[in-house]
LOKOLTI-378756 format. One line per 10 residues: number of its first residue (from 1); their letters; for each residue x, z, y of C-alpha. Coordinates in nm, 2 decimals. Layout:
NUM = a = X/Z/Y  ...
END
This chain:
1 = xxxxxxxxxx = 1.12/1.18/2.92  1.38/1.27/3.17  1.41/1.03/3.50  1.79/0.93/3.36  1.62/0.81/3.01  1.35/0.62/3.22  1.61/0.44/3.38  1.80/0.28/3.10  1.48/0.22/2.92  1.39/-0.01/3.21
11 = xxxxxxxxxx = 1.77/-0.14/3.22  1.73/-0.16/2.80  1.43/-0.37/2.91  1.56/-0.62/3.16  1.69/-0.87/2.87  1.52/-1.02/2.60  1.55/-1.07/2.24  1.64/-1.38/2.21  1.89/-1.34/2.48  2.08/-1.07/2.25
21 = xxxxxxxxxx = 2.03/-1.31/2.01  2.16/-1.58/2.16  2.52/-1.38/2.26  2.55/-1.22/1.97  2.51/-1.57/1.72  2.75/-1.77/1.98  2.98/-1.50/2.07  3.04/-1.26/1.78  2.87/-1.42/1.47  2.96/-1.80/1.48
31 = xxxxxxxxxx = 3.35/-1.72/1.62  3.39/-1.52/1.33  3.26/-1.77/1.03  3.57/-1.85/0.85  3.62/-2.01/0.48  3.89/-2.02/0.28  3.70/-2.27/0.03  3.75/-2.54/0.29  4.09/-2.72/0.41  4.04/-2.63/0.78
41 = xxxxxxxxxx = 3.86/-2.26/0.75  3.64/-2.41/1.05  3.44/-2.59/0.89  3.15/-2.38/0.81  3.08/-2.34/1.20  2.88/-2.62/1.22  2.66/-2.49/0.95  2.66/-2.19/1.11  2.57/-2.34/1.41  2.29/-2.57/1.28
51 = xxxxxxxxxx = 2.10/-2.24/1.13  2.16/-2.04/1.41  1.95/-2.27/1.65  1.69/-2.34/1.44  1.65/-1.92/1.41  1.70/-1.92/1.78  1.42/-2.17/1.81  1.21/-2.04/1.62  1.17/-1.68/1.75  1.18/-1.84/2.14
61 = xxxxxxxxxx = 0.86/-2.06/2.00  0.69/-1.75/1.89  0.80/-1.50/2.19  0.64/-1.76/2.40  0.38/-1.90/2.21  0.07/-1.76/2.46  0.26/-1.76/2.73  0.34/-2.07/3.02  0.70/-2.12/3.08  0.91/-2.27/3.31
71 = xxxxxxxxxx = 1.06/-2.56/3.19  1.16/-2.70/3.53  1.54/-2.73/3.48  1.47/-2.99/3.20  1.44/-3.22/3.52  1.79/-3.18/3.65  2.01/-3.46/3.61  2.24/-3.31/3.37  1.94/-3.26/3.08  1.86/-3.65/3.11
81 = xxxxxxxxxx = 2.20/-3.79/3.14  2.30/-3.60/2.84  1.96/-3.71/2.62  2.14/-4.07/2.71  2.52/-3.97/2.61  2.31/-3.85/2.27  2.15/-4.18/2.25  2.41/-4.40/2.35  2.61/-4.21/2.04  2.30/-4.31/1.81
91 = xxxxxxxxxx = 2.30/-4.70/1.91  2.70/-4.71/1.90  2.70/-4.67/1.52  2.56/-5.04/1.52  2.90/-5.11/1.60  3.03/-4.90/1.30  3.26/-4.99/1.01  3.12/-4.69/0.89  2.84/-4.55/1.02  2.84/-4.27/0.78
101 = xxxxxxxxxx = 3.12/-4.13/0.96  2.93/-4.09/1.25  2.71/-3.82/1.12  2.93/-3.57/1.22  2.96/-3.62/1.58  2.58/-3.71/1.60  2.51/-3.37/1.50  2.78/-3.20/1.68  2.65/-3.36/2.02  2.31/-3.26/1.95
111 = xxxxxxxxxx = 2.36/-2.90/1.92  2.58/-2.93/2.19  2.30/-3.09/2.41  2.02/-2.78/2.21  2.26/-2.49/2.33  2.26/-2.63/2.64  1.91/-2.68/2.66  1.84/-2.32/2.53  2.10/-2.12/2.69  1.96/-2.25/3.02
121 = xxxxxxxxxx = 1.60/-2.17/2.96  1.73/-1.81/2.84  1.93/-1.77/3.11  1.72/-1.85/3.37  1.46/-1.64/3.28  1.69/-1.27/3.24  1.74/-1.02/3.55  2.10/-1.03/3.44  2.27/-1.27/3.19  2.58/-1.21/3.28
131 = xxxxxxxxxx = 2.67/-0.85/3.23  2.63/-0.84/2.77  2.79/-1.16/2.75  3.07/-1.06/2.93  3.10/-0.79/2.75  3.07/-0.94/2.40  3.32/-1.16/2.53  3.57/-0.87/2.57  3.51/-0.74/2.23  3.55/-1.07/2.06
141 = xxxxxxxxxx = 3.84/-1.19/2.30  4.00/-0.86/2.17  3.94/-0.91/1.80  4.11/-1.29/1.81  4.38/-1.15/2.00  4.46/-0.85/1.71  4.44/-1.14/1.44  4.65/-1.37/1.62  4.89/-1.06/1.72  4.90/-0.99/1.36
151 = xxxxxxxxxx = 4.96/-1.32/1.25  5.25/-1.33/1.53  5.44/-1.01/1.37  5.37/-1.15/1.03  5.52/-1.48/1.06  5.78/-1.48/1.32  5.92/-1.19/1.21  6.29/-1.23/1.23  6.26/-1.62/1.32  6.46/-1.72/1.63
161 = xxxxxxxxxx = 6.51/-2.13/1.72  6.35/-2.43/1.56  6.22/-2.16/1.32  6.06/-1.96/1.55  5.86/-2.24/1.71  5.77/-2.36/1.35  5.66/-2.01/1.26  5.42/-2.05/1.59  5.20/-2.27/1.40  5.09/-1.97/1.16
171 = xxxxxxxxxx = 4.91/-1.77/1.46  4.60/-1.92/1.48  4.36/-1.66/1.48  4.02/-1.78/1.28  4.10/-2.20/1.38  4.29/-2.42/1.17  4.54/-2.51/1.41  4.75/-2.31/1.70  4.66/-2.52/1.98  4.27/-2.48/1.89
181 = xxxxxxxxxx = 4.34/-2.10/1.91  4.50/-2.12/2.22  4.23/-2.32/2.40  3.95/-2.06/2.27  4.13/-1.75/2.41  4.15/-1.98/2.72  3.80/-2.03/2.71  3.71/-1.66/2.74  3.93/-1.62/3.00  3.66/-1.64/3.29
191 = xxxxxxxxxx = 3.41/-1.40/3.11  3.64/-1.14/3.10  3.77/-1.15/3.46  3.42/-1.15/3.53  3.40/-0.80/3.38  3.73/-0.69/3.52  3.59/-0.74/3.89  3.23/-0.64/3.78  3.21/-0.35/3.53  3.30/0.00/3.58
201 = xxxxxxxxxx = 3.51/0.25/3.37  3.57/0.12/3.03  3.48/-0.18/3.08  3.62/-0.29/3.37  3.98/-0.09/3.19  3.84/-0.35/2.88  3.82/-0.66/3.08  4.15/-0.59/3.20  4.31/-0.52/2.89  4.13/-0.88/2.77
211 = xxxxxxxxxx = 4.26/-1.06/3.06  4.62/-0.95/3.05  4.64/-1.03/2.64  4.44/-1.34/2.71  4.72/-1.48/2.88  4.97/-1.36/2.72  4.84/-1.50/2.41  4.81/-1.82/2.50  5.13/-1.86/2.71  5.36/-1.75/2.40
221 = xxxxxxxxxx = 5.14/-1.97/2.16  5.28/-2.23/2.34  5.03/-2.45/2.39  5.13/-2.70/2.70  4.78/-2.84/2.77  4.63/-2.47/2.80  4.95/-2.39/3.05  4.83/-2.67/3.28  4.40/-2.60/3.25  4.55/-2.25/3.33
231 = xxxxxxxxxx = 4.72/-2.39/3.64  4.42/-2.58/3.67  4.18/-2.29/3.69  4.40/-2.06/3.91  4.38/-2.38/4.18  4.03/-2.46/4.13  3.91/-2.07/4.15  4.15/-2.04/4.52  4.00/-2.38/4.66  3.68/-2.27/4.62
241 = xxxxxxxxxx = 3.71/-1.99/4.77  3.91/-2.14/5.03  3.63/-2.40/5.11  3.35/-2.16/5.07  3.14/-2.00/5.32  3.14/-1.67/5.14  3.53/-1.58/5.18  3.45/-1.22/5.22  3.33/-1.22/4.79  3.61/-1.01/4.68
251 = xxxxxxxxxx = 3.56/-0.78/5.02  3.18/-0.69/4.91  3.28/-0.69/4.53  3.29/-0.28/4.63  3.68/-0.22/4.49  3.80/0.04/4.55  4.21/0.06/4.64  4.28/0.34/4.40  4.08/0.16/4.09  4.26/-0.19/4.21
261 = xxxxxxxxxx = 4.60/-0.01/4.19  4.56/0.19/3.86  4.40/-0.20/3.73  4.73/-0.36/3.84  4.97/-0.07/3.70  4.77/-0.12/3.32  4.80/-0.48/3.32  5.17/-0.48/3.41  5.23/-0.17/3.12  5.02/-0.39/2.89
271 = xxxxxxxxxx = 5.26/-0.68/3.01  5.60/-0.50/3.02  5.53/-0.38/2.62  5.39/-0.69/2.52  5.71/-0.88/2.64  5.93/-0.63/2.49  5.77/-0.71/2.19  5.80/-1.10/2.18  6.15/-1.08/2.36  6.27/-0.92/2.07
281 = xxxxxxxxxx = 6.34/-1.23/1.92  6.71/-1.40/2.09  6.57/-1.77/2.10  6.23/-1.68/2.15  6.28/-1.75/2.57  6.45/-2.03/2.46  6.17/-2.20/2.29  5.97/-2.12/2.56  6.22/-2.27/2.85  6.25/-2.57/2.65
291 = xxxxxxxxxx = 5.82/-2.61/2.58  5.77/-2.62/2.96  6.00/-2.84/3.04  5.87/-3.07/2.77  5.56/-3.07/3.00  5.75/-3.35/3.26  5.96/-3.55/3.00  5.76/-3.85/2.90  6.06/-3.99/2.63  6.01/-3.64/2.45
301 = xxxxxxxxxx = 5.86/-3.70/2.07  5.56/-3.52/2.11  5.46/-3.67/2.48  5.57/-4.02/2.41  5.37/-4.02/2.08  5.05/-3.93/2.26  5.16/-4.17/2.54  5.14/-4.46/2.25  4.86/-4.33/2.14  4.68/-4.36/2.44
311 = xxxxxxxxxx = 4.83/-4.70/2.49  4.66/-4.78/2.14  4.35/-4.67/2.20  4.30/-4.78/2.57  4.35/-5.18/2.42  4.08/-5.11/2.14  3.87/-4.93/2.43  3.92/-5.29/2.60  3.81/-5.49/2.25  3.46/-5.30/2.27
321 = xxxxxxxxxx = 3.38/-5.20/2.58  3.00/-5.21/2.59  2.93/-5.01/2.28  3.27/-4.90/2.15  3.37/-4.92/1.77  3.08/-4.67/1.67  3.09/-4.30/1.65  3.32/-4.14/1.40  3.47/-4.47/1.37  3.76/-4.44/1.66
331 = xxxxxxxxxx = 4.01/-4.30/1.31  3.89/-4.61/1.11  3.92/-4.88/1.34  4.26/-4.73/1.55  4.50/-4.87/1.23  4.53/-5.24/1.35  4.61/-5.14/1.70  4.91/-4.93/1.58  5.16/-5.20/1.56  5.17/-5.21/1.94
341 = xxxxxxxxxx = 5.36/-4.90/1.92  5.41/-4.76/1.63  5.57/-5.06/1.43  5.63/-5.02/1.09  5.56/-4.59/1.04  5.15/-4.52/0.92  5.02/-4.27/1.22  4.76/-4.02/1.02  4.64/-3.89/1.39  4.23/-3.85/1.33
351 = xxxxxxxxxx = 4.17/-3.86/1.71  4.31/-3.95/2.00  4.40/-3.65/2.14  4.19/-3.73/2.49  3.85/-3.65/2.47  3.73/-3.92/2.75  3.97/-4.22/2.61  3.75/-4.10/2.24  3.41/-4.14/2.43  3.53/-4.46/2.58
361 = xxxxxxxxxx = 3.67/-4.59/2.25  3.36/-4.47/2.03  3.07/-4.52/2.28  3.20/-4.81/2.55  3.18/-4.80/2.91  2.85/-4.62/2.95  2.92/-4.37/2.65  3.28/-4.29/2.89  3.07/-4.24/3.20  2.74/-4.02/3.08
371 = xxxxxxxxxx = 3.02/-3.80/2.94  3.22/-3.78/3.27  2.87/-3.75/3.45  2.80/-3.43/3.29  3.11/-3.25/3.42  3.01/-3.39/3.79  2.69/-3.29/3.81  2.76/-2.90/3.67  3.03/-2.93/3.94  2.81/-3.02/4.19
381 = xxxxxxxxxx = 2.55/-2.75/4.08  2.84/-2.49/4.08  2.92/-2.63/4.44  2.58/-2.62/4.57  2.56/-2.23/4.46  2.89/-2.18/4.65  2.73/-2.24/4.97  2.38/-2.11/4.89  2.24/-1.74/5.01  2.27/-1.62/4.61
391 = xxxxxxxxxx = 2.43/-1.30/4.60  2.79/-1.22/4.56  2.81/-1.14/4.23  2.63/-1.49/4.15  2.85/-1.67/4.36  3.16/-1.49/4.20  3.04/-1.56/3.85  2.98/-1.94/3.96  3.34/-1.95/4.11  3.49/-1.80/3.76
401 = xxxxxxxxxx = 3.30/-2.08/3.57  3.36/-2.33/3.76  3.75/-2.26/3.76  3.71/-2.24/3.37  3.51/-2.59/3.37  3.84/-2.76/3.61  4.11/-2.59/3.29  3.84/-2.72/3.00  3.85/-3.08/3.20  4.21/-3.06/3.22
411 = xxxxxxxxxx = 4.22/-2.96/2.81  4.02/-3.19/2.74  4.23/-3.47/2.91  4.55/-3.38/2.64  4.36/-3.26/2.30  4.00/-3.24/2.09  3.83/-2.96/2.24  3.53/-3.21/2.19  3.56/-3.19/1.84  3.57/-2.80/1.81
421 = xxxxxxxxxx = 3.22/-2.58/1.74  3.38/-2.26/1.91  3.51/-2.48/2.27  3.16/-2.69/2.24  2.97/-2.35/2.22  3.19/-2.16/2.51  3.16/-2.53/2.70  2.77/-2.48/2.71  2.80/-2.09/2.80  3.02/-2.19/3.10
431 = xxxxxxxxxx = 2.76/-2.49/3.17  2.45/-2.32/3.09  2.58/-2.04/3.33  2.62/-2.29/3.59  2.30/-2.43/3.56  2.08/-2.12/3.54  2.24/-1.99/3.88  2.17/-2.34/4.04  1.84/-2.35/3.91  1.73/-1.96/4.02
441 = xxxxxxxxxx = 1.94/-1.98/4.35  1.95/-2.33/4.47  1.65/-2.52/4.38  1.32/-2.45/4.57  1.03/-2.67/4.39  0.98/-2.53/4.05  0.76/-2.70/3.80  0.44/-2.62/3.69  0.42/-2.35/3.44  0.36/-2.50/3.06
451 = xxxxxxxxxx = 0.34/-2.37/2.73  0.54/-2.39/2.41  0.42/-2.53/2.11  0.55/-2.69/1.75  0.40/-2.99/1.87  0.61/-3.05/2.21  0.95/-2.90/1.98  0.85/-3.13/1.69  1.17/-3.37/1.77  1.35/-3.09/1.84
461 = xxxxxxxxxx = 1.29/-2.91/1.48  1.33/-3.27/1.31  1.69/-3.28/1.44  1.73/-2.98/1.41  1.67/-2.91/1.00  1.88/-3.30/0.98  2.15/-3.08/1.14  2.15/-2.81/0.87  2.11/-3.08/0.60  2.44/-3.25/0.75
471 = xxxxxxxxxx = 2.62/-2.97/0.77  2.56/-2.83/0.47  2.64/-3.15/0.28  2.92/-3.15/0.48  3.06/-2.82/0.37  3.02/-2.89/0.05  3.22/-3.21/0.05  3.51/-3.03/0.16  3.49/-2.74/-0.06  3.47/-3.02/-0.35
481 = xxxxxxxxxx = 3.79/-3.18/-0.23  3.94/-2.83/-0.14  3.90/-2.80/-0.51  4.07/-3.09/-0.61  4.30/-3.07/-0.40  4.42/-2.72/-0.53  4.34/-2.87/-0.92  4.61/-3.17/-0.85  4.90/-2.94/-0.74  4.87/-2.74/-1.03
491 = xxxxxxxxxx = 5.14/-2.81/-1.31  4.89/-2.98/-1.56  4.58/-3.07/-1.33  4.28/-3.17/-1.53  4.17/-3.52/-1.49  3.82/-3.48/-1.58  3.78/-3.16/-1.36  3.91/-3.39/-1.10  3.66/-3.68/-1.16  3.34/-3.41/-1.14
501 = xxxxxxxxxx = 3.57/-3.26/-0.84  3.57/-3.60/-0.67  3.25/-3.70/-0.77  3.08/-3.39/-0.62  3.24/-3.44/-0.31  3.07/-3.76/-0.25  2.75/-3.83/-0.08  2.60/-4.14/0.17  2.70/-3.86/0.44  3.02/-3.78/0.34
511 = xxxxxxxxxx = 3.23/-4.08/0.26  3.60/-3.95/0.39  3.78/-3.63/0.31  3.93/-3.45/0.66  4.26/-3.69/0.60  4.03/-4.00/0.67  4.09/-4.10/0.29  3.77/-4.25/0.11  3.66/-4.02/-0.16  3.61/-4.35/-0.39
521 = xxxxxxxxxx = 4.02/-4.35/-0.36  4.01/-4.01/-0.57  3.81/-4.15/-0.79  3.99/-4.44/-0.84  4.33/-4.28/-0.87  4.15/-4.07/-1.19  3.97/-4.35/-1.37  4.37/-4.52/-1.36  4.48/-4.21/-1.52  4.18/-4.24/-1.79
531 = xxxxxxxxxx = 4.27/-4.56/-1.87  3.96/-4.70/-1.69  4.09/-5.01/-1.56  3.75/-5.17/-1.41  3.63/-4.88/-1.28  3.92/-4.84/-1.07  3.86/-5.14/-0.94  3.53/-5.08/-0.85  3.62/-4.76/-0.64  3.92/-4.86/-0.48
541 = xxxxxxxxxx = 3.68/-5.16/-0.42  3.38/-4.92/-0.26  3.69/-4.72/-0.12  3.76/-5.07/0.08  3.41/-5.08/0.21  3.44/-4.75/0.33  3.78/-4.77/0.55  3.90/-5.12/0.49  4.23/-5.06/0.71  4.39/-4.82/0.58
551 = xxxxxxxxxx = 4.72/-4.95/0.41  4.66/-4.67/0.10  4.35/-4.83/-0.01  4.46/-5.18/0.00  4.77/-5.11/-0.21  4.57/-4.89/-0.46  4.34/-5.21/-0.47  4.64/-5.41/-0.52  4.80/-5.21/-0.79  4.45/-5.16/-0.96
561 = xxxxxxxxxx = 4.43/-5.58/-0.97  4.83/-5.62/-1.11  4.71/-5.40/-1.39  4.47/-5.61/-1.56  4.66/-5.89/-1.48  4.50/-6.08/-1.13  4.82/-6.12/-0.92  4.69/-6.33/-0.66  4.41/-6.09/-0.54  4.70/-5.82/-0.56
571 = xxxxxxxxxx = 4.91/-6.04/-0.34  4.64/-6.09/-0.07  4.59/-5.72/-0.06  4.97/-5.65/-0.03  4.99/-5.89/0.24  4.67/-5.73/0.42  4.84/-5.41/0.43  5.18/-5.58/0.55  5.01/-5.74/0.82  4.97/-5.40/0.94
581 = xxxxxxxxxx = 5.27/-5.25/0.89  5.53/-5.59/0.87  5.81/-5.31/0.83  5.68/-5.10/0.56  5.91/-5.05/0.28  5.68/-4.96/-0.01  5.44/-5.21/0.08  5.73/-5.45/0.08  5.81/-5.33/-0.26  5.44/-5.38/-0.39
591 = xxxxxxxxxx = 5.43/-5.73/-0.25  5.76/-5.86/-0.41  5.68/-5.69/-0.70  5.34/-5.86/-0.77  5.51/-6.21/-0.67  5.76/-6.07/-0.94  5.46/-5.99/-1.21  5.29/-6.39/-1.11  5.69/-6.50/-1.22  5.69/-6.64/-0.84
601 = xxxxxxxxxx = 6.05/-6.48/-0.86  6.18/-6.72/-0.56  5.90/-6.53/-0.33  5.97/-6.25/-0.50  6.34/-6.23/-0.37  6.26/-6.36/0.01  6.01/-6.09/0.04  6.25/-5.82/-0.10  6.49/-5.93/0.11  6.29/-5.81/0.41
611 = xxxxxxxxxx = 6.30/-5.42/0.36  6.51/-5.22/0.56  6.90/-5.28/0.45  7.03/-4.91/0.50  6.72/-4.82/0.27  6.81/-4.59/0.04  6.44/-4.63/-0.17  6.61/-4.66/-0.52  6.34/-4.91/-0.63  6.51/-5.17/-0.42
621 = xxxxxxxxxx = 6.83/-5.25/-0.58  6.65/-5.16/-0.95  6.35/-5.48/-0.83  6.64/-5.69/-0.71  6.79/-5.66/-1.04  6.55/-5.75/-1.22  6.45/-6.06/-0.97  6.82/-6.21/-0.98  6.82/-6.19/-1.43  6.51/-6.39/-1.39
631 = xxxx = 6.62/-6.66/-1.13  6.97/-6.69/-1.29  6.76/-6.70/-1.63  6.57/-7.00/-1.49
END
């Protein structure tokens, strides 16, 4: 064997399996997991996610099983403040309307607090961790760019204006949504700058390539919130440099001038074509003029919206502030505080759009600060590495990360990325990096060796198979209502398909489709349909239980009552839902028309008279009508 094959057997060797692994289920495999079965294509992911540890678990429990470990890092801060965020979640759900509900974000917070926990103990324990995951961060970054590039021809083609920017909303790579797209080509962003500074021939030409349509990607997506945690991680990555003791990083990063230039020269090709290509469009510039200046005008729809929103969910924050209104819970128990804002128009937002008000609302006070703790104490770790005798390359890599952390914070502060399996995952890549650079460069006393064994993971692997239970029930729920969804638009849908559709989509675990609408409603809606007048009741009834403030259910209740004849429960109902929305037309309508129906055609009128008078809702006059034949009858 030649001395050049010894070499890269010993490079081959550095890394181990389950660090390949790792990258390669969290990077490539997980990213790429996309349904068109479900509603939001996303979906699967947590599935995905779920099996993947428990694989990844398994093979790091037999890699190690002879051999001590050092589990050390478990004693940082961060690892037990985020065992409490995990547990404050699991005691919050007392607090629930429907605890059910919270299953989701249960199991999303475990895996995120697992990958942590792994990605950490793999990291920390590979000569170089850094180099492969860059990489595979390249080649994926450069496969969600092609999609979404594609997407971008497909759909804007020959759009300018208000078209244009609604056409936006088709490029969203393998998310359900162009924001969430955005923030995950933001996300790689560090990893492949990494590699543009780092590697050498291809792939530094690679990283550059992924950097420059990176942000070009995400600046023409148009998503405001990624702009600023751009902003955001262009200032956090210069003042830490400014304020560290190692100014002289990019100095011994060994560039060369020529290779710097002929760097600069392809990004600003790769710019120039790429901005031909966009600028194509007349209003295209427009749209994008008008976006950024969006960002400063608080009376603009979109920013005063979220404004109210915030408004909303700060006073029920307020109402529970030791252990929130459960997690999960924040879209069920948001309705009543709408009418401080919103007045008489139903909101359908599912979250808040502010990760840390959603912890504060879901989880209280302590649930609010364990989550804010974890970003301080990773920034404290990256900090600490700044101005400790680690390399150059580790203190570079920390830099990047912790510049990415500062734009996920800042993300995080205007949108879900909490709610998102691909952000969650690239969230604990960025962390775990932190950590394992801390831990190896920074920290002195190391635990005592130990070994691994089923009976010390045996918590783990419990939560672990729930997590693939969940999830998978979870996906099947909204494949089910996928179905019926799909089986109600057609011309003549089939009632009893949509019954066993309903049905099927229903479990304890999975009470509400993505829309925050009981299953039970379906159900309901169908046994109307089938004549089955009782069982209606007893849905919309069960569908009560499960979200009893949403207007839709009380008035389904309502009707389901007026049909066999009880006016006065279908009164109360109406006038539950009203309470809500005093304004609403249609519940108006339902209201004066079960007075109407209990020949209460005096209360009938008064409460008709309270709709909107420019309304041009044709049952209006026709219900008046009918109202005035009656009292003038009388």
């Amino acid at each position: 064997m030649s001395k050049k094959n010894v070499k890269q057997k010993k490079i081959a060797q550095k890394n181990s399996l389950e660090y390949y692994l790792t990258v390669l289920l969290f990077v490539i495999i997980i990213p790429l997991t996309y349904s068109d079965k479900t509603q939001d294509p996303t979906i699967p992911r947590l599935l995905y996610w779920s099996i993947s540890l428990l694989v990844l678990t398994v093979i790091t429990l037999f890699a190690y099983k002879n051999k001590e470990v050092d589990l050390g890092f478990l004693k940082l801060w961060i690892f037990p403040v985020y065992l409490f965020y995990f547990l404050i979640s699991i005691v919050s759900l007392t607090q629930a309307i429907n605890p059910a509900e919270g299953f989701f974000d249960l199991t999303k917070t475990f895996l995120s607090l697992f990958s942590l926990i792994m990605i950490t103990f793999i990291f920390t324990r590979q000569t170089d961790f850094k180099s492969f995951l860059a990489k595979s961060i390249v080649v994926s970054s450069f496969i969600a760019t092609a999609l979404g590039l594609y997407q971008y021809i497909e759909f804007t083609n020959g759009d300018t204006g208000r078209e244009f920017f609604a056409a936006l909303y088709q490029v969203r790579g393998l998310m359900a949504h162009k924001n969430q797209f955005a923030i995950s080509l933001f996300l790689m962003l560090p990893f492949s700058i990494y590699g543009a500074f780092e590697f050498k021939k291809r792939w530094k030409y690679a990283s550059i390539a992924s950097v420059t349509i990176l942000i070009i990607s995400f600046v023409f997506i148009q998503t405001r919130s990624v702009w600023v945690g751009f902003l955001v991680f262009i200032v956090s990555f210069g003042a830490t440099w400014l304020l560290s003791s190692n100014r002289k990083s990019f100095n011994n990063l060994k560039l060369k001038p020529k290779k710097v230039v002929a760097s600069l020269l392809i990004v600003v090709a790769i710019a120039a074509v790429s901005a031909l290509l966009i600028f194509q469009k007349s209003n295209a510039v427009e749209v994008l003029k008008y976006q950024a200046n969006s960002l400063f005008d608080f009376e603009s729809k979109n920013n005063k919206g979220r404004l109210q929103m915030w408004e909303s969910t700060y006073h029920m924050s307020t109402d529970h502030v030791l252990l929130g209104v459960g997690a999960g819970n924040w879209k069920i128990s948001i309705i009543p505080y709408y009418s401080d804002n919103f007045e008489n128009q139903y909101q359908n937002w599912r979250r808040p759009h502010n990760d840390f008000l959603w912890a504060f609302s879901e989880k209280g006070i302590f649930g609010l600060l364990s989550y804010l703790l974890l970003f301080i104490l990773v920034a404290f770790y990256g900090i600490k590495t700044l101005s400790s005798r680690a390399d150059i390359e580790n203190i570079f890599y920390t830099r990047l990360m912790l510049a990415g952390l500062g734009g996920y914070f800042v993300i995080a502060f205007f949108t879900f990325p909490y709610e998102r399996v691909n952000h969650q995952i690239y969230l604990a890549l960025i962390m775990g990096g932190i950590i394992s650079n801390y831990y190896k460069n920074v920290v002195v006393s190391k635990a005592k060796p130990t070994s691994l064994s089923i009976i010390k993971l045996l918590i783990p692997f419990v939560l672990l198979g729930f997590s693939v239970f969940y999830a998978a029930k979870f996906f099947t729920s909204e494949i089910y209502i996928n179905k019926y969804t799909n089986e109600k638009k057609s011309k003549k849908p089939n009632w009893n398909k949509l019954l066993a559709y309903s049905n099927k989509a229903f479990s304890p675990f999975t009470t509400l489709d993505s829309r925050q609408i009981p299953i039970h409603m379906y159900i309901g809606v169908i046994d109307l349909q089938l004549g089955k007048k009782q069982a209606a009741i007893n849905d919309f009834k069960m569908a009560y239980t499960y979200h009893p403030n949403l207007p839709a259910v009380m008035n389904n209740l309502g009707y389901a009552y007026s049909q066999v004849g009880d006016y006065k429960k279908a009164i109360s109902l109406f006038k539950e839902a009203l309470e809500l929305f005093p304004g609403d037309d249609d519940g108006i309508i339902n209201l004066a028309n079960a007075y109407y129906l209990d020949k209460n055609y005096v209360e009938a009128r008064k409460t008709l008279l309270r709709c909107d008078p420019e309304s041009d809702n044709p049952k209006i006059p026709s219900l008046m009508n009918a109202i005035e034949k009656k009292i003038n009858t009388n």
